[in-house]
N, CA and C atoms as a LAMMPS dump frame, in Angstrom:
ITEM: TIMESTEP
0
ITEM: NUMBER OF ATOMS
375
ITEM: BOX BOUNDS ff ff ff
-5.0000000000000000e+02 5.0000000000000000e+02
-5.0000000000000000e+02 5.0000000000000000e+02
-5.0000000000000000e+02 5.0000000000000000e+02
ITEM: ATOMS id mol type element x y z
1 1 1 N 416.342 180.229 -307.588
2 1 2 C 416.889 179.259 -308.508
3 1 3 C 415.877 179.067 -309.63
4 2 1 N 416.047 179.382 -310.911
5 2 2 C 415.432 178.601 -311.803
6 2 3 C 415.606 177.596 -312
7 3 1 N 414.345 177.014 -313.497
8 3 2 C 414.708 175.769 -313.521
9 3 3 C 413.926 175.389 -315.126
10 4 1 N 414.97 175.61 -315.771
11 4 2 C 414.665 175.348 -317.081
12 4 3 C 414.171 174.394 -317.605
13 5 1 N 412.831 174.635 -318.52
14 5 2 C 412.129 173.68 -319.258
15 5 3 C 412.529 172.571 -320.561
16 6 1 N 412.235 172.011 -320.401
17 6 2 C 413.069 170.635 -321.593
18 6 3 C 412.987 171.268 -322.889
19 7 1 N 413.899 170.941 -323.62
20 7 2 C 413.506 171.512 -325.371
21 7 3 C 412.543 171.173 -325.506
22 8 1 N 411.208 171.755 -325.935
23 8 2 C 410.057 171.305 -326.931
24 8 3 C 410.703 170.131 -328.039
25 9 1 N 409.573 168.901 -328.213
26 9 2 C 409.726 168.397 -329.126
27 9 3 C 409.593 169.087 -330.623
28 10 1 N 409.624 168.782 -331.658
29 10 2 C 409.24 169.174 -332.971
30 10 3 C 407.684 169.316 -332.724
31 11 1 N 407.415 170.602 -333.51
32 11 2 C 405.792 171.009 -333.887
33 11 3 C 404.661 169.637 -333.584
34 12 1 N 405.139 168.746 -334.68
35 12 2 C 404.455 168.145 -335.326
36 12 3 C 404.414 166.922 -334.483
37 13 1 N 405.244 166.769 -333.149
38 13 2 C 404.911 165.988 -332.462
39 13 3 C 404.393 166.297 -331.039
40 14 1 N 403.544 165.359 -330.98
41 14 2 C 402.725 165.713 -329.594
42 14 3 C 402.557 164.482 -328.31
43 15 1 N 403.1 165.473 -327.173
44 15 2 C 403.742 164.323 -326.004
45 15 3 C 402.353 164.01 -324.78
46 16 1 N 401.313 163.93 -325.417
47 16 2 C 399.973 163.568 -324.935
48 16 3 C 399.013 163.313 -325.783
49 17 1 N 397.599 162.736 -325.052
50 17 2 C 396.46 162.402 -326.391
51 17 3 C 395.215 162.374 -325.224
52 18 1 N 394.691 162.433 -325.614
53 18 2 C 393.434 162.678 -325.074
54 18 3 C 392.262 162.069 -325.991
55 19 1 N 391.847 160.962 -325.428
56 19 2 C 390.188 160.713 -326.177
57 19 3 C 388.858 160.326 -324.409
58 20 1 N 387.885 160.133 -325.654
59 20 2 C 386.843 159.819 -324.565
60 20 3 C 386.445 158.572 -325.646
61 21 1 N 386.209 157.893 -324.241
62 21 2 C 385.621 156.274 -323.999
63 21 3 C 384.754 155.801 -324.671
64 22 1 N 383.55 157.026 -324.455
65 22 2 C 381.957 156.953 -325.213
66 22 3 C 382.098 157.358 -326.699
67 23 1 N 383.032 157.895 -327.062
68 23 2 C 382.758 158.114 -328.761
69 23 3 C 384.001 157 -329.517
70 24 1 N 384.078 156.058 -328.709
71 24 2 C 385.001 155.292 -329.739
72 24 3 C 384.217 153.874 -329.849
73 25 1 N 384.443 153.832 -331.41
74 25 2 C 383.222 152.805 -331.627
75 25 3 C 383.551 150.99 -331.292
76 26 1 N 382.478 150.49 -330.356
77 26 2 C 382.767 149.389 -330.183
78 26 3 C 383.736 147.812 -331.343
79 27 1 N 384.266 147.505 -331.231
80 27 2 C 384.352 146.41 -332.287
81 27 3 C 384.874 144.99 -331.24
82 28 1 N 384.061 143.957 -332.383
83 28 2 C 383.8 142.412 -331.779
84 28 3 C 385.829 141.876 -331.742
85 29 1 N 385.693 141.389 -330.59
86 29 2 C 387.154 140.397 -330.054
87 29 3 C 387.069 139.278 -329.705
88 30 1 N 388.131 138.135 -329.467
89 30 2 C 387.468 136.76 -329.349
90 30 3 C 387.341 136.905 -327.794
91 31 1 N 387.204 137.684 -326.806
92 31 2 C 386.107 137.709 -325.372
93 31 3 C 385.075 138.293 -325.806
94 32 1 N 385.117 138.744 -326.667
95 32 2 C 383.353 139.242 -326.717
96 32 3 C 383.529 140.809 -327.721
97 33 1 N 383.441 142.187 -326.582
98 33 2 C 383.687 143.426 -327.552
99 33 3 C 384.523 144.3 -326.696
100 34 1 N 385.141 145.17 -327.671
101 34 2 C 386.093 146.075 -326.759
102 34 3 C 386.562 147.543 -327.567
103 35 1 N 386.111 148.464 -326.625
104 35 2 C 386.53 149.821 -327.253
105 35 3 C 388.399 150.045 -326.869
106 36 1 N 388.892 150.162 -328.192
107 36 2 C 390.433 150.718 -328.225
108 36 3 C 390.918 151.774 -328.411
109 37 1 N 391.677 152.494 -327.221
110 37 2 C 391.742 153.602 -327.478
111 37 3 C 393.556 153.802 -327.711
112 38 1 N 394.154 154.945 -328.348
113 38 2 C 394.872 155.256 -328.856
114 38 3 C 395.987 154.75 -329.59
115 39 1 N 395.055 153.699 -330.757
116 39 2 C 395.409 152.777 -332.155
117 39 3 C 396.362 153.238 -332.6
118 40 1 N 395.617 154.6 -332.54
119 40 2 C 396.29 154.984 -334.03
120 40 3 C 397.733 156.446 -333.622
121 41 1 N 398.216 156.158 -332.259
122 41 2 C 399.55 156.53 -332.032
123 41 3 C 400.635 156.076 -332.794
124 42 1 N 401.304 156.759 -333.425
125 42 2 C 402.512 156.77 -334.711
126 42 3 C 403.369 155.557 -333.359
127 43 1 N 403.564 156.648 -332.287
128 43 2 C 404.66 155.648 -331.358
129 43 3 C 404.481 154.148 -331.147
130 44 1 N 402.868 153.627 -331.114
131 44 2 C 402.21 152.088 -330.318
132 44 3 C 402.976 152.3 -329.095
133 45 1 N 403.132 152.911 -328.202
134 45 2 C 403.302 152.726 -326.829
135 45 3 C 402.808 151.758 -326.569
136 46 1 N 401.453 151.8 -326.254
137 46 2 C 400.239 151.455 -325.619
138 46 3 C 399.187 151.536 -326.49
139 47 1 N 398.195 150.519 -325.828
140 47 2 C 396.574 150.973 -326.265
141 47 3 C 395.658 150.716 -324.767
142 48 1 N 394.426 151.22 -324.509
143 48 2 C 394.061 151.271 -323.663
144 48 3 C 392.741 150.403 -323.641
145 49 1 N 392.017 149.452 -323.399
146 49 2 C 390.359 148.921 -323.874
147 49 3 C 390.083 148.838 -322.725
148 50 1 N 388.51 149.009 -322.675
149 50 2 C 387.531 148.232 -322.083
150 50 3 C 386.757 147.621 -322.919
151 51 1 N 386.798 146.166 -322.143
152 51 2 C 386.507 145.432 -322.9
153 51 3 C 385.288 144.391 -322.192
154 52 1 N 384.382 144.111 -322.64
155 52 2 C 383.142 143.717 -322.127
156 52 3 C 383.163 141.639 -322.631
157 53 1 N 383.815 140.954 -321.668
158 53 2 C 383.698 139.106 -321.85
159 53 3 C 382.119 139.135 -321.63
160 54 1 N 381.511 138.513 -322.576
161 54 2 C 380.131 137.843 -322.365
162 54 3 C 379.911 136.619 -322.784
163 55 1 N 380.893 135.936 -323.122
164 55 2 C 380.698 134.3 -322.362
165 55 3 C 382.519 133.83 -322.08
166 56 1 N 382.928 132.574 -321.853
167 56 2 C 384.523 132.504 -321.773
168 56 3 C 384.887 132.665 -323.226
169 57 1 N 386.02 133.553 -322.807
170 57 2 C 387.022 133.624 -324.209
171 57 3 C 387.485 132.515 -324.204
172 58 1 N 388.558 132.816 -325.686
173 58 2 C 389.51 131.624 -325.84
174 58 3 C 390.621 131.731 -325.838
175 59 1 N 391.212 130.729 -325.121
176 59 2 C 392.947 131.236 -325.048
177 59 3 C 393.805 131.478 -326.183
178 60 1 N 394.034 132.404 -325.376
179 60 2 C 395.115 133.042 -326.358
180 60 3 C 396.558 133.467 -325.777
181 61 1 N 397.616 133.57 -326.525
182 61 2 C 398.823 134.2 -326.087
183 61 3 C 399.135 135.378 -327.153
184 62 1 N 400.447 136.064 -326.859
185 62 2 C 400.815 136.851 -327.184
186 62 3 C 402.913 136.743 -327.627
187 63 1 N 403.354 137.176 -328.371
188 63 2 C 404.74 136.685 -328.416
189 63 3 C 405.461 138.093 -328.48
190 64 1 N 404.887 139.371 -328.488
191 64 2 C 405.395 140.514 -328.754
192 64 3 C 404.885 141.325 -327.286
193 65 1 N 403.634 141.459 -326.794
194 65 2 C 403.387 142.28 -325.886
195 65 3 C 402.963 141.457 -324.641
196 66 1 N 402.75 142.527 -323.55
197 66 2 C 402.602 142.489 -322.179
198 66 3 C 401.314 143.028 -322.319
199 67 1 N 400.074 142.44 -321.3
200 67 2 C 398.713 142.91 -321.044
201 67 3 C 398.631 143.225 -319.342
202 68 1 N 398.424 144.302 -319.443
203 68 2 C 397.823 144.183 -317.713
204 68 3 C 396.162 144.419 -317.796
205 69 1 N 395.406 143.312 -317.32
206 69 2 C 394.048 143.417 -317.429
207 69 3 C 393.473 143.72 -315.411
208 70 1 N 392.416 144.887 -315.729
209 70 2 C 391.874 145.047 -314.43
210 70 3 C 390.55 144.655 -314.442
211 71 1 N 390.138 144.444 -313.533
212 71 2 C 388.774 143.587 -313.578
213 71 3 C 388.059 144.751 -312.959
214 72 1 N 386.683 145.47 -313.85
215 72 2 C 385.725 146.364 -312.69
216 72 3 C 384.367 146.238 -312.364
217 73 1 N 383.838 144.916 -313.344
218 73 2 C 382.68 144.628 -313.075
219 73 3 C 382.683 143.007 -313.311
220 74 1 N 382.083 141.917 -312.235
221 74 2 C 382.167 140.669 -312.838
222 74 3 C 382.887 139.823 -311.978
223 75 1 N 382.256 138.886 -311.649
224 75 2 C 383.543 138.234 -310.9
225 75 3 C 383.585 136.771 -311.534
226 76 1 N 384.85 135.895 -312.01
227 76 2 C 384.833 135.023 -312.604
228 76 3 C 386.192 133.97 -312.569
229 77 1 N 387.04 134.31 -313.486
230 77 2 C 388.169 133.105 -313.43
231 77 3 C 389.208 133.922 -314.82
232 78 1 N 390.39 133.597 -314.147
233 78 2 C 391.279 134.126 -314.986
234 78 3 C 392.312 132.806 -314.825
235 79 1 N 392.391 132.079 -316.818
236 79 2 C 393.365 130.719 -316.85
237 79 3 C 395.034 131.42 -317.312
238 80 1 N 395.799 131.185 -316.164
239 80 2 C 397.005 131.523 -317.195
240 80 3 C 397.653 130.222 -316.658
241 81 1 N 398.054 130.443 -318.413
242 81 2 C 399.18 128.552 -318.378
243 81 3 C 398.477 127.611 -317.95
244 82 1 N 397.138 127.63 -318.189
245 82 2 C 396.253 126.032 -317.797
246 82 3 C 395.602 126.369 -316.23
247 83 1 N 396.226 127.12 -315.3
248 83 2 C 395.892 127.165 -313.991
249 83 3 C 394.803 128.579 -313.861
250 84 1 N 393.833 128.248 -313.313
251 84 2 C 392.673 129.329 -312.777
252 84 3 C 392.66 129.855 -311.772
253 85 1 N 392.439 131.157 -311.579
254 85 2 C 392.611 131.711 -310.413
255 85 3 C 391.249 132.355 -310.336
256 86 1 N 390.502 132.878 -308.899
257 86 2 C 389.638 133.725 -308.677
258 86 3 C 389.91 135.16 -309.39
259 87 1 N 388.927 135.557 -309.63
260 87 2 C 389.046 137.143 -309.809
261 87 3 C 388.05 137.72 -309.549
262 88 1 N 387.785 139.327 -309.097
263 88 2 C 386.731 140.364 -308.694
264 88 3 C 386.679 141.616 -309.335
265 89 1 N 386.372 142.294 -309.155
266 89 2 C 386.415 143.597 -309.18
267 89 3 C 387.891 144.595 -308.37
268 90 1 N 388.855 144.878 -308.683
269 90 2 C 389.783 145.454 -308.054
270 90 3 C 390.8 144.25 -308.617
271 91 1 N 390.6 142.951 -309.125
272 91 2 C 391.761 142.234 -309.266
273 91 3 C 392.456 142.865 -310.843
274 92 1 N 393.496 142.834 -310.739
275 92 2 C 394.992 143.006 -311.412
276 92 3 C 396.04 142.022 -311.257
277 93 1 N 395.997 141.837 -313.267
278 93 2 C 396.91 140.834 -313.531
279 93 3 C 397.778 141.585 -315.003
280 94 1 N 398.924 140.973 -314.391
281 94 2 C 400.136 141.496 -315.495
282 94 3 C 400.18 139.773 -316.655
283 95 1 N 399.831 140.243 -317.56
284 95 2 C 400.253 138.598 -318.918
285 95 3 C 401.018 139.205 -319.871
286 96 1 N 402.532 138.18 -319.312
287 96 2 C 403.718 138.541 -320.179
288 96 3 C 403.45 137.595 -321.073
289 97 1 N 404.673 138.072 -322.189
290 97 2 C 404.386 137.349 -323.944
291 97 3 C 404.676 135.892 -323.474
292 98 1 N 404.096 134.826 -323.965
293 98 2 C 404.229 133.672 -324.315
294 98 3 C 403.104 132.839 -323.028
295 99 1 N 402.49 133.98 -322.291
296 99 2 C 401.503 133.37 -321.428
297 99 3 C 399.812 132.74 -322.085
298 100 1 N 399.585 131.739 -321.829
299 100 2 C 398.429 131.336 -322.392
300 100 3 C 397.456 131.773 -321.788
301 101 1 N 396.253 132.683 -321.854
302 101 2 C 395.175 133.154 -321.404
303 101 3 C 393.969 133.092 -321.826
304 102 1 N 392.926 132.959 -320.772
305 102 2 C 391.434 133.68 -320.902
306 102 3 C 390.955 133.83 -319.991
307 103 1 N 390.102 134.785 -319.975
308 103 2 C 389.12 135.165 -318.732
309 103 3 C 387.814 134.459 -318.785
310 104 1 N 387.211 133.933 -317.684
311 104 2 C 385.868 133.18 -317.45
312 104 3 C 384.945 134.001 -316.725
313 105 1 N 383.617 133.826 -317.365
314 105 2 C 382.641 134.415 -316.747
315 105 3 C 382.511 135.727 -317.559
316 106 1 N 381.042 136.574 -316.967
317 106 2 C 380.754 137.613 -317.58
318 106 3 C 381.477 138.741 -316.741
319 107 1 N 381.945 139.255 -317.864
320 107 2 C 383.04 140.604 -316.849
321 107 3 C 383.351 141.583 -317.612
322 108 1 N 383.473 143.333 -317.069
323 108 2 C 384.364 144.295 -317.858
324 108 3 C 385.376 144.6 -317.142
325 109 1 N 386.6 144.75 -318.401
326 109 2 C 387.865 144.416 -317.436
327 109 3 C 388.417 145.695 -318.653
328 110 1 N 388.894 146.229 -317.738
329 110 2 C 390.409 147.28 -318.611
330 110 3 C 390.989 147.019 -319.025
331 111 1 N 392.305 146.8 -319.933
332 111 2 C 393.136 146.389 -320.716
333 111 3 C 394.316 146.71 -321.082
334 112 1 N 395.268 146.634 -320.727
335 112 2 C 396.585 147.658 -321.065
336 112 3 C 397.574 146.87 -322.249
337 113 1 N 397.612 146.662 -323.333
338 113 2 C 398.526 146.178 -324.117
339 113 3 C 399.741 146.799 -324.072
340 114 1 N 401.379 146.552 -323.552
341 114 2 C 402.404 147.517 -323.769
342 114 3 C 403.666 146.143 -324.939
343 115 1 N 403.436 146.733 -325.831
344 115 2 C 403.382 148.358 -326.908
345 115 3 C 402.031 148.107 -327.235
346 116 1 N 401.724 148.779 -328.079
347 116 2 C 399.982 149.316 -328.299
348 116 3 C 399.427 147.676 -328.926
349 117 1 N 398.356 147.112 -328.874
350 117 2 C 397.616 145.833 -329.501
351 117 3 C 397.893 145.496 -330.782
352 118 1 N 398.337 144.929 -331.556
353 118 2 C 398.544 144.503 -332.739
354 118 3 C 397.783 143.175 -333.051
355 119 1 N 396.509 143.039 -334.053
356 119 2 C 395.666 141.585 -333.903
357 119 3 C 396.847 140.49 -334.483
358 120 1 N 398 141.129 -335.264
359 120 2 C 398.662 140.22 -335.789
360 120 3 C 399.51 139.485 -334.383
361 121 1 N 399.463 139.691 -333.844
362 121 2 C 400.021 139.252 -332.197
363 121 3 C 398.979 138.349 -331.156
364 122 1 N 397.886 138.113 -331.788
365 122 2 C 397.421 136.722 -331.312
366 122 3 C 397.334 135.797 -331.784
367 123 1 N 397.558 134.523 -330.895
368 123 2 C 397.606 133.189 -331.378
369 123 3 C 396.801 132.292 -330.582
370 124 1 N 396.32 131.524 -331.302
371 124 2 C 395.62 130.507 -330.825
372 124 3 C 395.639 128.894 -330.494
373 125 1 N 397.124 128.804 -331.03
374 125 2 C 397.11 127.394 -330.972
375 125 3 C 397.335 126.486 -330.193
């Protein structure tokens, strides 16, 4: 039995990306700093950070995207909607749009923005 391959997209589009971690240049966020990786996708799927809290952020929400943040170094406090929870190393949290957040304590945590981060998509008030 065969089993035929999907049409190729157009040339000019490409259905993967590939970067590395270490050559993307840090820039300052209100937790502290965070390398972003694949900005500059035409689609915004996604963006990917690690992102380094070095003192408590400030809450913030979101009205357009979903964050799933993983925690891999740090153990501290994660506020959503006013309420704090423990967090470690291995903890995973999904923050849907209109959730109020910040993370406490010194920590590097992964970052998943879905669709890709837009700064015009935080709020502070």
């Amino acid at each position: 039995m065969s089993h035929a391959a999907p049409n190729p997209p157009s040339q000019s589009i490409s259905r993967f990306s590939i970067t590395h971690m270490d050559e993307i240049e840090t820039v300052p966020c209100p937790c502290g700093s965070a390398k972003r990786a694949f900005a500059d996708d035409p689609d915004q799927t996604a963006t990917f950070h690690i992102t380094e809290i070095h003192a408590d952020s400030k809450a913030h929400y979101h009205k357009k995207l979903t964050e799933i943040y993983h925690i891999i170094e740090g153990d501290g406090e994660m506020e959503l909607d006013g309420e704090r929870f423990p967090i470690r190393p291995g903890s995973t949290i999904m923050i849907k749009p209109f959730c109020k957040h910040r993370a406490i304590g010194k920590l590097k945590v992964i970052i998943v923005p879905i669709p890709a981060f837009d700064p015009a998509d935080e709020w502070f008030d």
